[in-house]
C-alpha positions in Angstrom: 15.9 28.2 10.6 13.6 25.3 11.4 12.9 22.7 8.4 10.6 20.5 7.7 11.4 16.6 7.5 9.2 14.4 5.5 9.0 11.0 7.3 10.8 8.5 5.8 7.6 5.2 5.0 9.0 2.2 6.3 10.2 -0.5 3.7 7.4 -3.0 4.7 4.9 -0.8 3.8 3.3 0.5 0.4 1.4 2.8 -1.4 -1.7 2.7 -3.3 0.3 3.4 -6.3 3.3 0.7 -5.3 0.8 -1.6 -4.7 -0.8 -1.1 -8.5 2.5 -0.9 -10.1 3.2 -4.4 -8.4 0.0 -5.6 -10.0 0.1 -3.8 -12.7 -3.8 -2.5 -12.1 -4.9 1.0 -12.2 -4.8 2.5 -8.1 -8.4 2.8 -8.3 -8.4 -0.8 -8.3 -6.6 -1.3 -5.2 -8.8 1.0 -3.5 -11.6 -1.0 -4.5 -9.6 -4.5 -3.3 -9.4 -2.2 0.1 -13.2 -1.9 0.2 -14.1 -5.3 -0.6 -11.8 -6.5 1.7 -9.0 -8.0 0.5 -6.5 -5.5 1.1 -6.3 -4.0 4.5 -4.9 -0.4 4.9 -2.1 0.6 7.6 -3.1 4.4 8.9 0.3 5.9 8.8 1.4 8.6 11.9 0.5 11.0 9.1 -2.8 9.7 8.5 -1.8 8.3 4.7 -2.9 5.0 4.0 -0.5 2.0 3.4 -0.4 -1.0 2.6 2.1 -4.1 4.3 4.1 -5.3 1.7 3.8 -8.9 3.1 -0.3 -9.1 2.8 0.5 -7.7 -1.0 2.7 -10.3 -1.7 1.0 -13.2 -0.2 -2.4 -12.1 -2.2 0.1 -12.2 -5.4 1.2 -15.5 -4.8 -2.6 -16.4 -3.7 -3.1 -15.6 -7.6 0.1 -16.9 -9.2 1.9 -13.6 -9.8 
């Protein structure tokens, strides 16, 4: 019997939804951060977008959080 292994993320990435949470924002605000720019998204092996943990915290302490 063959099974299927979900990937395990690295720890120095995040999701859309960790990186809301971290904010405390809604994801669809994060998504629009990624359009305007000041987010840049990591395109995982399984084609899921991430986030680098350091760019998230950097743009928190950016803006005192």
């Amino acid at each position: 019997m063959i099974r299927r292994v979900r990937p395990v993320e690295p720890p120095d990435l995040m999701t859309r939804e960790q990186v809301a949470a971290y904010f405390g924002v809604r994801p669809g605000r994060v998504r629009r951060w990624e359009l305007r720019g000041v987010l840049t998204p990591v395109q995982t092996a399984a084609g899921e977008r991430r986030y680098m943990t350091e760019e998230v915290q950097a743009l928190a302490a950016l803006y005192g959080q």
